[in-house]
C-alpha positions in Angstrom: 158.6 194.9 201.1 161.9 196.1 203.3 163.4 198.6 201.8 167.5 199.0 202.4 168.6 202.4 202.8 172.3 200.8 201.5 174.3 197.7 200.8 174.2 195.5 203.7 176.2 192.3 204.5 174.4 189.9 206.2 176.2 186.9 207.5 173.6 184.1 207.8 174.8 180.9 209.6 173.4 177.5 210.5 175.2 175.5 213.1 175.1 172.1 211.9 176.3 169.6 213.4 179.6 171.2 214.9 180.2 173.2 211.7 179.2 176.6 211.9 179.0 177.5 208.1 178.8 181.1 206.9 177.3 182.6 203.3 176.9 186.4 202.9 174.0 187.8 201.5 174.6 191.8 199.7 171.6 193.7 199.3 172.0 195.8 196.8 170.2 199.2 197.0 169.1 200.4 193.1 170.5 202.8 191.2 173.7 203.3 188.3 176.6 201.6 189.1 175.2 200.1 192.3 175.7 196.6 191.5 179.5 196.9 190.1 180.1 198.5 193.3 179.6 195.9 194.9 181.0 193.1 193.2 183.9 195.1 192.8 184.2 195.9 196.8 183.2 192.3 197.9 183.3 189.7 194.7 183.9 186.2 196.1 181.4 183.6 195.7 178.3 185.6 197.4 174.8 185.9 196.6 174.3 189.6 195.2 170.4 190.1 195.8 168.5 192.7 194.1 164.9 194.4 194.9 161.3 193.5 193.1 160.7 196.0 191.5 163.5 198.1 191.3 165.9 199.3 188.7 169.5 199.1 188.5 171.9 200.3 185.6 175.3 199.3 184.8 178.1 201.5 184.4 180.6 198.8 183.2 180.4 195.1 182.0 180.8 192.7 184.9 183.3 190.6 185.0 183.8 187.9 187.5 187.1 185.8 187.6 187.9 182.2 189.2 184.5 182.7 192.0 180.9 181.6 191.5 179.2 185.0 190.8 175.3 184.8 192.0 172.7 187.8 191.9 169.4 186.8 193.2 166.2 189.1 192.6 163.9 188.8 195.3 160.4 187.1 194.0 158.0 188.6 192.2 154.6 187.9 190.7 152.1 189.4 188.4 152.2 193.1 189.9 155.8 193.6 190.6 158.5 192.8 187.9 161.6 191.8 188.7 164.6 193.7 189.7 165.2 195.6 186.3 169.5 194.9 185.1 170.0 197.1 182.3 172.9 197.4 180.3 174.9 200.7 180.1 176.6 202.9 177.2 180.3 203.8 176.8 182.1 207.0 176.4 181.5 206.8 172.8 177.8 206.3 172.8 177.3 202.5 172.2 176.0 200.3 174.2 178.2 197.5 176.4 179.0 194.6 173.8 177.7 192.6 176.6 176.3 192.6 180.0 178.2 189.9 181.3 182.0 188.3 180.8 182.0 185.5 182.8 185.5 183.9 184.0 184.0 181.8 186.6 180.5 180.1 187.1 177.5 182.0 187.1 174.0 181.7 188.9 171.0 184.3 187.8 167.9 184.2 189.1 164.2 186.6 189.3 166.0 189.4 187.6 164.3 191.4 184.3 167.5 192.2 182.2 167.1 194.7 179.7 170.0 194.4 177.0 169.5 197.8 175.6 170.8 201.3 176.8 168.8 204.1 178.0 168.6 205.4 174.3 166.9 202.4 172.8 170.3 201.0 171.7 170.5 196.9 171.9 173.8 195.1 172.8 175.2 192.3 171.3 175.3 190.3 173.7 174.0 189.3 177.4 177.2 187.6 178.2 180.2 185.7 177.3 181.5 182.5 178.9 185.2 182.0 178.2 185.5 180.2 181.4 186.0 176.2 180.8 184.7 173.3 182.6 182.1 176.0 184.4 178.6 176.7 184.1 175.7 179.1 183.8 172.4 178.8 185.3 169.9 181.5 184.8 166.3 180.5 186.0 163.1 182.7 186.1 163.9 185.5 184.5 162.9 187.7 181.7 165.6 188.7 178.8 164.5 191.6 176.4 165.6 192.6 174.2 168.1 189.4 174.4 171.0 191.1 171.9 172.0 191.5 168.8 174.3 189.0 167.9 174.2 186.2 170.5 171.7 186.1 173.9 174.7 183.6 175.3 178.1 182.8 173.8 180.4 180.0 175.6 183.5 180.2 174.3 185.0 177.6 177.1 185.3 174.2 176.6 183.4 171.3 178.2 180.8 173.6 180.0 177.1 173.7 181.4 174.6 175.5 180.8 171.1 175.4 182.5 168.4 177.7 181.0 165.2 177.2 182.9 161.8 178.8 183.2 162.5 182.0 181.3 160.7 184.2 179.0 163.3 185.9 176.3 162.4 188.1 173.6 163.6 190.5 170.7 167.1 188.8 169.1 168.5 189.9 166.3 167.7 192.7 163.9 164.9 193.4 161.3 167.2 194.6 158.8 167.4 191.5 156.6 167.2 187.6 157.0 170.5 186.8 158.4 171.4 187.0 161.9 173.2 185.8 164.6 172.5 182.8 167.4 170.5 182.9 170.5 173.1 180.0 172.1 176.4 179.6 171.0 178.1 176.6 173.1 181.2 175.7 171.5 185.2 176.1 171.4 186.4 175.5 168.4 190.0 176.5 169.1 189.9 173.7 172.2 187.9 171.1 169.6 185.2 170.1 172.7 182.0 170.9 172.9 180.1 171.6 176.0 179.1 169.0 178.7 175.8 169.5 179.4 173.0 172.1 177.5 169.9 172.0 179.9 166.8 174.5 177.6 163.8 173.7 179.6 160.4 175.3 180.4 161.3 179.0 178.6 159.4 181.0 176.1 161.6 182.8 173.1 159.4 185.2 171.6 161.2 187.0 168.2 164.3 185.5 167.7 167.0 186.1 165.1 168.5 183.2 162.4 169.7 180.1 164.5 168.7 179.2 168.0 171.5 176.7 169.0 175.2 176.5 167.4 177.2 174.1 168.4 179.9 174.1 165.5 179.7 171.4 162.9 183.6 170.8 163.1 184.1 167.1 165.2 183.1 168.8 168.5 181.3 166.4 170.8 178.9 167.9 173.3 178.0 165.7 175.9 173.9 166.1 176.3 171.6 168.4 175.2 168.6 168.6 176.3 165.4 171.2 174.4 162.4 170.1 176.2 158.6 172.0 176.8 160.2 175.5 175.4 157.6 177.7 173.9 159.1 179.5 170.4 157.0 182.7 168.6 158.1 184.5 165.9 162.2 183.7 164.1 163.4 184.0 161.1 164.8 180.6 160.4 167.2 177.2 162.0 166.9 175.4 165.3 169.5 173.7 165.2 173.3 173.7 164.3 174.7 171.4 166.5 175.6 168.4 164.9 177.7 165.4 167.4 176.1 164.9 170.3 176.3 161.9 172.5 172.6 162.2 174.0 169.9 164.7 172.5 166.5 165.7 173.2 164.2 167.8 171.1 160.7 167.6 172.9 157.6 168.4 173.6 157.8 172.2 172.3 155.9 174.7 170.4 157.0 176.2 167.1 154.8 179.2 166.1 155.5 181.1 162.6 159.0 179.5 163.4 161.5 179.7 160.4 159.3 182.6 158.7 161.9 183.0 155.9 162.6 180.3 153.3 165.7 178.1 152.4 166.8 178.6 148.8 168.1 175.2 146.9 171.2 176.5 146.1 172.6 177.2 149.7 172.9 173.6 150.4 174.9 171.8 151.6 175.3 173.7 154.7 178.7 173.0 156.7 178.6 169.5 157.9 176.6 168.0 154.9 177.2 165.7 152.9 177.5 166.7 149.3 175.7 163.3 148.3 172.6 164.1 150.6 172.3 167.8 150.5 168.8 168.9 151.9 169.1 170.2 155.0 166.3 170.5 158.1 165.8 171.9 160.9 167.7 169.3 162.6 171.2 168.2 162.0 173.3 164.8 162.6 175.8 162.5 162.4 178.0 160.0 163.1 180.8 160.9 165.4 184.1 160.5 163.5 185.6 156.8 164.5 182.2 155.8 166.3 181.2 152.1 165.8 178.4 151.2 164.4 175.6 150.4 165.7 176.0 153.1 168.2 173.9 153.2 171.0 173.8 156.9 170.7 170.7 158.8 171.7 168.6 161.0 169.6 165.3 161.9 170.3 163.2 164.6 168.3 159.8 163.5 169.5 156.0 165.1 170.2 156.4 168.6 168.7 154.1 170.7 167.2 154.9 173.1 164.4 152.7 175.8 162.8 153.2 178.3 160.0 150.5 181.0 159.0 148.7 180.3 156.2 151.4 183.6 155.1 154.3 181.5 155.0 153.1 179.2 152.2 151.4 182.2 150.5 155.6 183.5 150.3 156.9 179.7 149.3 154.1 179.3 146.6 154.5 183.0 145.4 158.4 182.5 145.5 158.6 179.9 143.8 156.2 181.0 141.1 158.7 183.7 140.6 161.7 180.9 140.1 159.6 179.5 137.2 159.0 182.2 135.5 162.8 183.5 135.9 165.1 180.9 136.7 166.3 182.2 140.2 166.6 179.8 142.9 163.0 177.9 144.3 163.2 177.9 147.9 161.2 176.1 150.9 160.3 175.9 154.2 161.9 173.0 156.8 160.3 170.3 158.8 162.6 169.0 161.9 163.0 166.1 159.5 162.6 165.0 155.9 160.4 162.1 156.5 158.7 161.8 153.0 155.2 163.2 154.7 156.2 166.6 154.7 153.2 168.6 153.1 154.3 169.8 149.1 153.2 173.3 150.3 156.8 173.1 152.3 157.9 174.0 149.0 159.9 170.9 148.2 158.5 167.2 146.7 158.9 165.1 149.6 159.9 161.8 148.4 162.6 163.9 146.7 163.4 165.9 149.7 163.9 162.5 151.9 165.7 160.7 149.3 168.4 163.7 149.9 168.4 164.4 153.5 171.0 163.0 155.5 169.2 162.9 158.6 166.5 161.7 157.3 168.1 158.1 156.7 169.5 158.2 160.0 166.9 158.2 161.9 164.2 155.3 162.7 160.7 157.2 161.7 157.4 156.0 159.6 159.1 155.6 156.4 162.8 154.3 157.8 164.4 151.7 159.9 168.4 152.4 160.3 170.0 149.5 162.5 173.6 151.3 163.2 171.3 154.2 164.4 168.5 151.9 166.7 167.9 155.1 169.7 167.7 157.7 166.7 163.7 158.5 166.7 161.8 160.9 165.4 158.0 161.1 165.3 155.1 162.1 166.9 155.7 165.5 165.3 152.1 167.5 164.1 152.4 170.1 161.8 150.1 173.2 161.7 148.2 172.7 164.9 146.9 176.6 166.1 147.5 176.5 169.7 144.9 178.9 169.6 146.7 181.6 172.1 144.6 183.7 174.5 147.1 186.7 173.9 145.8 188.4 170.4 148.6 190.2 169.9 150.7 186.8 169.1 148.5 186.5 165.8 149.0 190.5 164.9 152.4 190.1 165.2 152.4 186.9 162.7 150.9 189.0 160.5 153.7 191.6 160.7 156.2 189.0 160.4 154.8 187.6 157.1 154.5 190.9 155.5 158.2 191.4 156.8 158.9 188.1 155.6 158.5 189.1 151.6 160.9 191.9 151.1 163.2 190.2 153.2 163.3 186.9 151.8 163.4 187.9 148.0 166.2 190.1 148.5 168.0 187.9 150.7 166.6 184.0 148.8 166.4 185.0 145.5 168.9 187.8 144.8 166.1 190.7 144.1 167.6 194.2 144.2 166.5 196.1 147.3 166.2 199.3 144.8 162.7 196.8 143.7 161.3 197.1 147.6 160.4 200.3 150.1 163.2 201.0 152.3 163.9 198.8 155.5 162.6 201.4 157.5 158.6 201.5 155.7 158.8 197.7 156.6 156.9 196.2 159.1 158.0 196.0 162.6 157.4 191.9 164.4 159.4 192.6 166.9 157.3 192.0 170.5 157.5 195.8 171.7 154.5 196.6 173.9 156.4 199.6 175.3 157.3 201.1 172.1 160.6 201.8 173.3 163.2 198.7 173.8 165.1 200.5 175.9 161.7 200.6 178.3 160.5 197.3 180.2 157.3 199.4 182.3 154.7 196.9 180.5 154.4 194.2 183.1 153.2 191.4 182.6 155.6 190.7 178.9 153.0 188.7 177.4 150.6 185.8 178.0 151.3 182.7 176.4 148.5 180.3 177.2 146.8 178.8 174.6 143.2 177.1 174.4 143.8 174.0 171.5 142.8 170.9 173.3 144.5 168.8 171.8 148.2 171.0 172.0 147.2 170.7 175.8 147.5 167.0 175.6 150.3 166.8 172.8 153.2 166.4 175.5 154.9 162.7 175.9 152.9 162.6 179.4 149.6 164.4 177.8 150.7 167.5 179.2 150.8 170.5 177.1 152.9 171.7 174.8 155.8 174.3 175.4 156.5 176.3 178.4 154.5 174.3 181.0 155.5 177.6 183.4 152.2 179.2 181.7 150.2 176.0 183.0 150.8 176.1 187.1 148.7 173.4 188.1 150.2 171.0 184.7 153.7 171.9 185.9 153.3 170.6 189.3 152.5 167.4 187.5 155.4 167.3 185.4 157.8 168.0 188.3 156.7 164.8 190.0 157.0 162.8 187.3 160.0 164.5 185.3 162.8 162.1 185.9 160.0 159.3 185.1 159.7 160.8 182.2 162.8 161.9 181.4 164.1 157.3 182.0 161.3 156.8 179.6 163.0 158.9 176.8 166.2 158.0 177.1 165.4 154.3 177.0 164.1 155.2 173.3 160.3 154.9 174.4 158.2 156.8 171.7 154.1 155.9 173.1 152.3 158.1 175.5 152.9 157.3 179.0 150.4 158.4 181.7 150.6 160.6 184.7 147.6 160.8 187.0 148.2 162.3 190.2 149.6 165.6 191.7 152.9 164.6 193.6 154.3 164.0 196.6 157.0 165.9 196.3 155.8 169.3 195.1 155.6 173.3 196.1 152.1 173.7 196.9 153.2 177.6 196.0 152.2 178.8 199.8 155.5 180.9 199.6 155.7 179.3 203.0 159.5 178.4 201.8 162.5 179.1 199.3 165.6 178.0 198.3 168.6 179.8 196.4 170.5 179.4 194.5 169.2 176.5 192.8 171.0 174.6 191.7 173.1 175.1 194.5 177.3 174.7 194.2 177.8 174.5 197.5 175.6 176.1 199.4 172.0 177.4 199.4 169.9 179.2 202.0 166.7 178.0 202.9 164.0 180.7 203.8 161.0 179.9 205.8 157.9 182.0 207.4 156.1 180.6 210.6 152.5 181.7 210.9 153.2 179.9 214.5 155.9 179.4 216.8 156.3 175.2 216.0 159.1 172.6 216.2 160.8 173.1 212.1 162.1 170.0 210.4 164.2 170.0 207.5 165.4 166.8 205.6 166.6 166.6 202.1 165.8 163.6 199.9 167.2 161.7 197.0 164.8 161.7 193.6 163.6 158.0 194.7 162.1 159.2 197.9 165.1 158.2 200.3 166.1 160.5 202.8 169.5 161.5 202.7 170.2 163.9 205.6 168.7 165.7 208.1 169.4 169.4 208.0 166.8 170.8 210.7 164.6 169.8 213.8 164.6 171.9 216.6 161.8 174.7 218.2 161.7 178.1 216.2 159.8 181.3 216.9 157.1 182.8 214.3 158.2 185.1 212.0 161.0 184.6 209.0 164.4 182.3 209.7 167.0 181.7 207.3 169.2 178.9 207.4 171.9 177.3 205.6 171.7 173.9 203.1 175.6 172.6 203.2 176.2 170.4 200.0 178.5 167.8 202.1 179.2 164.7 200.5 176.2 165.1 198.0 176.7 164.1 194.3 175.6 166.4 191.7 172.0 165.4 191.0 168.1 166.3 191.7 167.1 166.4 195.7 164.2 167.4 197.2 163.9 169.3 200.8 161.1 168.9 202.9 160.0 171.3 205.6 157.8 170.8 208.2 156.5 173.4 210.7 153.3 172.7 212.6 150.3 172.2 210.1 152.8 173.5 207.6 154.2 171.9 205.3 155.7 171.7 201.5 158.5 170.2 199.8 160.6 171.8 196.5 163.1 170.6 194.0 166.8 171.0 195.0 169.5 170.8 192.3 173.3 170.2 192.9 176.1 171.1 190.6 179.5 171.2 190.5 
């Protein structure tokens, strides 16, 4: 690996056409302070690249104002981590509130960011989006701990936000039941939600209270979209978003998700309705003035969720205790009250159904609603064991459920904590292999292939379940067929549909190529390695195959060449580039935003 001895500017550029067209690279040696130095000498829209391997600290938070901030890690693989980002501490000994404040887009990618301090102290925060009508992509990295409070908190109005192929873990606290959100996407002094919520292919590993608030107040998000994520280990809701014009909930794992109970006497939650008071995992409704029937989509489809045997053990046990005192009975959630939901939930499903909102809006087994005809739900199995390959996944259930007990009773059913050991004799869940959360040196995070044959077909395509990133060979599948599958959700299919073949279109992972940023804005650089000297071409094309431009075709040397992708008149959308150098070859996914 080329080491840089300090921060160099590199001015790559591509003649094409007659347009010579510039984009700076930074290199960014490691160390404290390194990387605010040189946002804060150069900023612009630039890529920022960091080192495999290497750590950097920051000395302030980050902020970036009207430009497209991007900091690229260089790629890494199972014996180098990514370039290490860790948060830093202020004069008065705490660590940064947050990591990032973003004023302007941002684009993250192969970086390991470490949301704690030197002293083991975590931060609330990895960043906050005020910006409006912007967006955050963060691809391929690792997030641990993710914060306190929030992992992301968009406080802009009509924004995007593409999370893709990351593994996130530690949120929250393990001092009681109740806290904060892992995504936080709404404004609700600008009454819009965001545009576009993109949670794809990531693992969350120990999470905190609710994974996605969008606000319940009459704040429309355009599309959101929670499809093949991976999810060990939290303490309670998905989901608390609740007007969307087009959802997606699919094809993800829930392990020992929503470990603590839901006590009766909380509901309704905001949003409800008073009449139909049983709240889920998932939450909707009709958008205020929408006609009816809508044509609205919804689709909470092929998910698998398991709870430990523990979890009912505390729901049983609980509510035993209610009997016998007349405190508050309590129960887990399904996505949806369906009137299937197993008794050991904790609640009698007919009666549970019969008061669930959602659960009369939506077209499942037991209901047909006509103003609501592309609101499915289905295809959901409960207490499937993926049966993981990492052990320490099971020995951390088992903490969680023991954690789980004190927790829940004080928090559920009002117990004195005088009647428990002290927080600090409970048991610890969170996934610390290091010991120390201010430490990331255990590389590889964790292993989160599973074995279950069936949870390897459970998918809509009879692909696995959850982060296909854990499943190379699966994945390369899926991105072939994504869009098909993605035209066969939105037009309110709910069967199986079949994919056979590895693609045309797909990275046959030679690392003979790469693209970044991607998505792209504007701009991207495309860098190739010729075993040979050979005549390069370079054409990107639409996701139906077409060719849309030619970038490259001329005679280059062997060795490494960088060149520049120039958006032009492309729409936002899913390209693909194909290179094509002697008896090499390969073609990847491009993405353009605005």
């Amino acid at each position: 690996m080329k080491k840089f001895n300090s921060i160099k500017l590199l001015i790559l550029g591509l003649l094409l056409g007659s347009t010579v067209i510039a984009q700076d690279i930074l290199v960014v040696d490691p160390g404290v302070g390194t990387l605010n130095t040189a946002i804060a000498t150069y900023g612009g829209d630039k890529i920022y690249q960091l080192q495999a391997g290497a750590w950097y600290g920051l000395d302030a938070i980050i902020e970036n104002v009207d430009y497209h901030l991007q900091i690229i890690g260089e790629d890494y693989d199972d014996v180098t981590k990514p370039a290490t980002l860790q948060t830093g501490t202020t004069p008065d000994g705490l660590p940064f509130d947050m990591m990032f404040d973003a004023k302007g887009p941002l684009t993250f990618k192969n970086i390991y960011f470490v949301n704690a301090d030197i002293n083991g102290q975590t931060g609330k925060r990895l960043l906050f989006q005020s910006d409006s009508a912007s967006f955050t992509n963060i691809d391929n990295c690792i997030i641990d701990p993710m914060g306190k409070g929030q992992l992301i908190n968009v406080k802009g109005a009509d924004n995007d936000i593409f999370f893709t192929n990351n593994i996130c873990a530690r949120h929250g606290h393990m001092l009681g039941a109740n806290d904060g959100h892992t995504f936080v996407i709404n404004n609700a002094a600008r009454s819009m939600g965001a545009d576009t919520v993109w949670i794809e292919n990531n693992t969350f590993i120990s999470i905190g209270m609710n994974f996605l608030s969008a606000n319940f107040a009459a704040h429309v998000t355009n599309l959101i979209n929670i499809n093949h994520n991976t999810f060990i280990h939290s303490k309670s809701q998905v989901d608390w978003s609740i007007l969307e014009k087009e959802y997606y909930m699919t094809n993800n794992l829930f392990f020992d998700f929503m470990s603590g109970p839901y006590a009766y006497h909380w509901q309704p939650m905001p949003g409800g309705d008073i009449a139909m008071p049983k709240p889920m995992l998932i939450y909707a409704d009709t958008i205020p003035g929408e006609a009816l029937p809508t044509d609205r989509i919804q689709f909470i489809q092929y998910n698998n969720m398991y709870h430990s045997q523990g979890s009912y053990d505390l729901i049983a046990e609980m509510n035993d205790t209610a009997a016998a005192t007349g405190i508050n009975k309590v129960n887990l959630h399904p996505l949806i009250w369906d009137g299937l939901t197993d008794p050991k939930f904790g609640a009698d499903p007919d009666t549970a159904f019969a008061a669930s909102r959602e659960g009369h809006l939506f077209n499942h087994t037991n209901n047909v609603n006509t103003d609501f005809p592309m609101w499915k739900y289905g295809n959901t199995t409960y207490d499937l064991d993926p049966e993981w390959n990492d052990q320490r996944i099971y020995d951390m259930s088992d903490s969680l459920m023991m954690w789980a007990r004190p927790a829940n009773f004080i928090h559920a059913q009002g117990q004195s904590a005088d009647a428990w050991p002290p927080i600090s004799e409970w048991p610890q869940w969170h996934w610390e292999p290091d010991g120390d959360i201010g430490n990331n040196s255990t590389w590889p995070l964790m292993d989160g292939t599973y074995t279950n044959t069936a949870t390897l077909e459970g998918s809509i395509a009879g692909l696995p379940l959850g982060d296909l990133n854990w499943f190379p060979a699966k994945k390369a599948i899926w991105e072939n067929y994504k869009d098909a599958i993605f035209a066969h959700m939105k037009a309110g299919n709910t069967d199986k549909m079949v994919v056979i073949s590895v693609p045309q279109y797909v990275n046959d992972e030679s690392n003979f190529s790469k693209v970044y940023p991607n998505p792209m804005l504007s701009s991207a650089q495309v860098e190739f390695k010729l075993d040979n000297a050979a005549n390069v071409e370079i054409a990107i094309y639409n996701a139906v195959g077409q060719q849309v431009r030619k970038v490259l075709n001329e005679y280059r040397s062997a060795g490494t060449h960088t060149i520049t992708l120039n958006r032009g008149n492309l729409t936002n959308g899913v390209y693909f580039y194909t290179i094509k150098a002697g008896n090499q070859s390969e073609t990847q996914k491009l993405m353009i935003v605005e």
